[in-house]
C-alpha positions in Angstrom: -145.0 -74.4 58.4 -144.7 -76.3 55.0 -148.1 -78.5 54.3 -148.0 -81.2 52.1 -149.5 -79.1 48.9 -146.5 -76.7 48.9 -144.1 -79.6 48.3 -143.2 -80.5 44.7 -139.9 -82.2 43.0 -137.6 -81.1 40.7 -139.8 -82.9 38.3 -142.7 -81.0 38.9 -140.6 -78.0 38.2 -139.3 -79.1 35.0 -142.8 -80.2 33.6 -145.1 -77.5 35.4 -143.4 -74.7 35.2 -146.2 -72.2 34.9 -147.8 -73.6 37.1 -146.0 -73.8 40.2 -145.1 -69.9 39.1 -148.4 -69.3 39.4 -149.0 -71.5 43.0 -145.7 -68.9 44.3 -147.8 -65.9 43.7 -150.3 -67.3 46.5 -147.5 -69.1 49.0 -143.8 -70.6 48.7 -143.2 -74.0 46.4 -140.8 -75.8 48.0 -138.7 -77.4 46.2 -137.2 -81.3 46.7 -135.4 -83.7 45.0 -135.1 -87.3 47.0 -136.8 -86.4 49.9 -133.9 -83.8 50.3 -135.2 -79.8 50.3 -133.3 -78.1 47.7 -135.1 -74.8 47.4 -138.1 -72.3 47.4 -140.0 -70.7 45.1 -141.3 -67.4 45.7 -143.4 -64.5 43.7 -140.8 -61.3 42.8 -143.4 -59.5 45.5 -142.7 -61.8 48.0 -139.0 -61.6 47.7 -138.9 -58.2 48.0 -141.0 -58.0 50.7 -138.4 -59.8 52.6 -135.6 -58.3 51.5 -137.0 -54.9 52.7 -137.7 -56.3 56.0 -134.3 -57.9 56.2 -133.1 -53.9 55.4 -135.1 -52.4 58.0 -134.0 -55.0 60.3 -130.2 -54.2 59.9 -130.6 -50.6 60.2 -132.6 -50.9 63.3 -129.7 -52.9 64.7 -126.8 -50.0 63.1 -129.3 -47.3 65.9 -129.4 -49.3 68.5 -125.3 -49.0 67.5 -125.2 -45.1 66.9 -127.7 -44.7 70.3 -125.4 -46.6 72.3 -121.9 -44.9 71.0 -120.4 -42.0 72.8 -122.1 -39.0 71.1 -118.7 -36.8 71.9 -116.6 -38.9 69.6 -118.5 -38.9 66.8 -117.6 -36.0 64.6 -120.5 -34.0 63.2 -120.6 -32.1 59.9 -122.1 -28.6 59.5 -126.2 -28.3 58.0 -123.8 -25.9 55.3 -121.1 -28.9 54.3 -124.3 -31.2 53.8 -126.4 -28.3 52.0 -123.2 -28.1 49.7 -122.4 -32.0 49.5 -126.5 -31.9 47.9 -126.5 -28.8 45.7 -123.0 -30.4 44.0 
């Protein structure tokens, strides 16, 4: 939910820089210009934080994939080949 003290304007941006940088360490800046939103604003941290969760989402959705696929099919590669493929 966006409250009224995370919205700032281009503006803002341009002439308080440091500080809304400062205000994203705590919770997103959203960003507007018109009325219109045009962005957020979030800490490094926070972005990561997502973008981890967006990868652990994805590869929970490719097991569901591998659990559901026909095990007899899939071709399977000796523990030696893989010991090998590492110690290369």
């Amino acid at each position: 939910m966006i409250t009224q003290n995370q919205i700032y304007s281009i503006t803002d941006l341009r002439f308080k820089t440091k500080k809304l940088l400062e205000k994203a360490k705590k919770e997103p800046v959203f960003l507007f210009h018109r009325h219109t939103p045009k962005g957020v604003l979030l800490s490094f941290e926070s972005y990561q934080e997502i973008l981890s969760q967006l990868e652990d989402y994805f590869d929970s959705i490719k097991a569901e994939r591998y659990e559901k696929e026909e095990k007899s099919k899939v071709k399977w590669i000796p523990f030696s080949e893989i010991k090998k493929m590492i110690n290369d």
